[in-house]
C-alpha positions as CSV (number, residue, x, y, z in Angstrom):
1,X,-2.4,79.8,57.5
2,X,-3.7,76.6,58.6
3,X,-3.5,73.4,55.9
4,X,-4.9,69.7,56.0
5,X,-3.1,67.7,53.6
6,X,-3.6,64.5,52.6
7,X,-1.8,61.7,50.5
8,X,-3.7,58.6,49.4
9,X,-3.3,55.8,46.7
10,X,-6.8,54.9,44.8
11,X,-7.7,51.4,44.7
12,X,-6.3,49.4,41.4
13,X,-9.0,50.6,38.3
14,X,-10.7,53.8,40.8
15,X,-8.8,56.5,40.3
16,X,-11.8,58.3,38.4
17,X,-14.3,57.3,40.7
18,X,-12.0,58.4,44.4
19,X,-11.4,61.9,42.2
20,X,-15.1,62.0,41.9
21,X,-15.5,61.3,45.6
22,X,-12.7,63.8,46.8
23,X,-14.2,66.9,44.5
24,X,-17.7,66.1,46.1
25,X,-16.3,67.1,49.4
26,X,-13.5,69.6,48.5
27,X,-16.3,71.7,46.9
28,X,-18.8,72.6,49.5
29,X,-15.2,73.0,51.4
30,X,-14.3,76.5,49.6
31,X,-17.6,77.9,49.9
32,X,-17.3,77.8,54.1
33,X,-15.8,80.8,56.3
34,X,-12.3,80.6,56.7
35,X,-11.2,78.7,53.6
36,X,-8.6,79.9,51.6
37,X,-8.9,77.5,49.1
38,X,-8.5,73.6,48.5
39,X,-6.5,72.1,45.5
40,X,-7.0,68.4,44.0
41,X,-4.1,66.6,42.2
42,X,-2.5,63.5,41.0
43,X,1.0,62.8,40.2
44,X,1.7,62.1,36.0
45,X,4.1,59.3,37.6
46,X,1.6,57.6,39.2
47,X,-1.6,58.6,38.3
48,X,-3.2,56.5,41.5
49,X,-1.0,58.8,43.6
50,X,-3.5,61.2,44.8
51,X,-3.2,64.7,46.9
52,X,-5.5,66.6,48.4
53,X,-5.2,69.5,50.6
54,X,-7.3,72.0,52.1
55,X,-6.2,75.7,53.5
56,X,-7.6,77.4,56.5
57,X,-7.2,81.4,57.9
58,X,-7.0,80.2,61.4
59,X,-6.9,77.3,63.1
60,X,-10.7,77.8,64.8
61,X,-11.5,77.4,61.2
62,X,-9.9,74.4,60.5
63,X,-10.9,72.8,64.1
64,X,-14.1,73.6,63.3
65,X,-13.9,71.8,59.6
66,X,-12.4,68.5,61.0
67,X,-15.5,68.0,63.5
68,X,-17.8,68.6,60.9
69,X,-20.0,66.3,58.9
70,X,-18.0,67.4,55.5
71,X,-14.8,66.1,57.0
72,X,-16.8,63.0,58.0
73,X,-17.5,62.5,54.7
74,X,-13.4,63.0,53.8
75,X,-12.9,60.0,56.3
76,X,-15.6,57.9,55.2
77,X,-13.2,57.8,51.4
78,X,-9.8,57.8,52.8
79,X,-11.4,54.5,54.0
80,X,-11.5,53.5,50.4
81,X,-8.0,54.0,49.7
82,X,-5.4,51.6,48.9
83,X,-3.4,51.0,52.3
84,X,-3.2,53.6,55.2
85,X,-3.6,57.4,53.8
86,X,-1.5,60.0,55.0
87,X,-2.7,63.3,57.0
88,X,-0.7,65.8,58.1
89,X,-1.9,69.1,59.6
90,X,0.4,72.2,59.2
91,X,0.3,74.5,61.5
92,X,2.5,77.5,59.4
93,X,2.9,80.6,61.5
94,X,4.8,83.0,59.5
95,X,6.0,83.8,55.6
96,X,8.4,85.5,54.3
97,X,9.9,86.7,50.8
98,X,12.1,88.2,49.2
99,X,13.5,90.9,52.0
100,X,14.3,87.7,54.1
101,X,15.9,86.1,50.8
102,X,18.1,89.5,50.3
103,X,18.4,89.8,54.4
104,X,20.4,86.0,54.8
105,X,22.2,86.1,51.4
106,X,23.5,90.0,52.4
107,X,22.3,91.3,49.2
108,X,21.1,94.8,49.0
109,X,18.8,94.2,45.8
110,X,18.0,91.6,43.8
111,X,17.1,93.5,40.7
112,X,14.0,92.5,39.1
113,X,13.1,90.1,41.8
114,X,9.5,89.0,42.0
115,X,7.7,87.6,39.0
116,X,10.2,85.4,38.8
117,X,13.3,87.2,38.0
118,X,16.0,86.5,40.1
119,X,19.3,89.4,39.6
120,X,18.9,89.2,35.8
C-alpha cells in the first residue's frame, strides 16, 4: 500500500469551508483505479487541526494521482491553509499480524486473538 497524508491548520473561522474544499477533491479520489480509500478528519482538541490522507495499491497509482489535475486541485487548498501544511508520502511495503505478534513475543497462541481479544 501506498498513502499520501497530509496535516494542515484551517485559517481562523474556515474550518467548515477547507472541509468543504478537501471532500470536493477526496471524493472523485475513491472513485479512480487504484484507490483503496481516502479518510477526512479533524482532531476534537483542535478542531482547526485537519488530516487528510489518501491510500493507493501501488505506487504507479499514486504517481499517477499526484500529476493529475485532482491533486492540483489538493495544492491549490493546502495553499489556503494556515502556515506551511505537512505531506508525507508512505511508501509501506509489508504487514504483518498476529503470527509476527506470537513469533517475537515466543507465544504459541494467543487465544481468542483477533477481534480484539488479546489471551483472555
Amino acid at each position: 500500500m501506498y498513502q499520501l497524508a497530509l496535516r494542515l491548520k484551517s485559517r481562523a473561522g474556515k474550518t467548515h469551508e477547507m472541509l468543504q474544499a478537501l471532500r470536493s477533491v477526496m471524493l472523485p479520489a475513491e472513485f479512480e483505479a487504484g484507490s483503496m480509500g481516502c479518510s477526512l478528519s479533524a482532531r476534537v482538541d483542535e478542531v482547526d487541526s485537519l488530516q487528510y490522507r489518501e491510500d493507493w495499491s501501488t505506487r504507479e497509482d499514486l504517481e499517477r494521482e499526484i500529476r493529475s489535475t485532482r491533486f492540483g486541485r489538493l495544492l491549490a487548498v493546502m495553499e489556503c491553509a494556515d502556515g506551511l501544511p505537512t505531506l508525507e508520502v508512505h511508501f509501506i511495503s509489508e504487514t504483518q499480524g498476529w503470527d509476527y505478534i506470537r513469533h517475537l513475543r515466543g507465544e504459541a497462541d494467543l487465544t481468542g486473538a483477533g477481534n480484539g481479544d488479546v489471551g483472555r
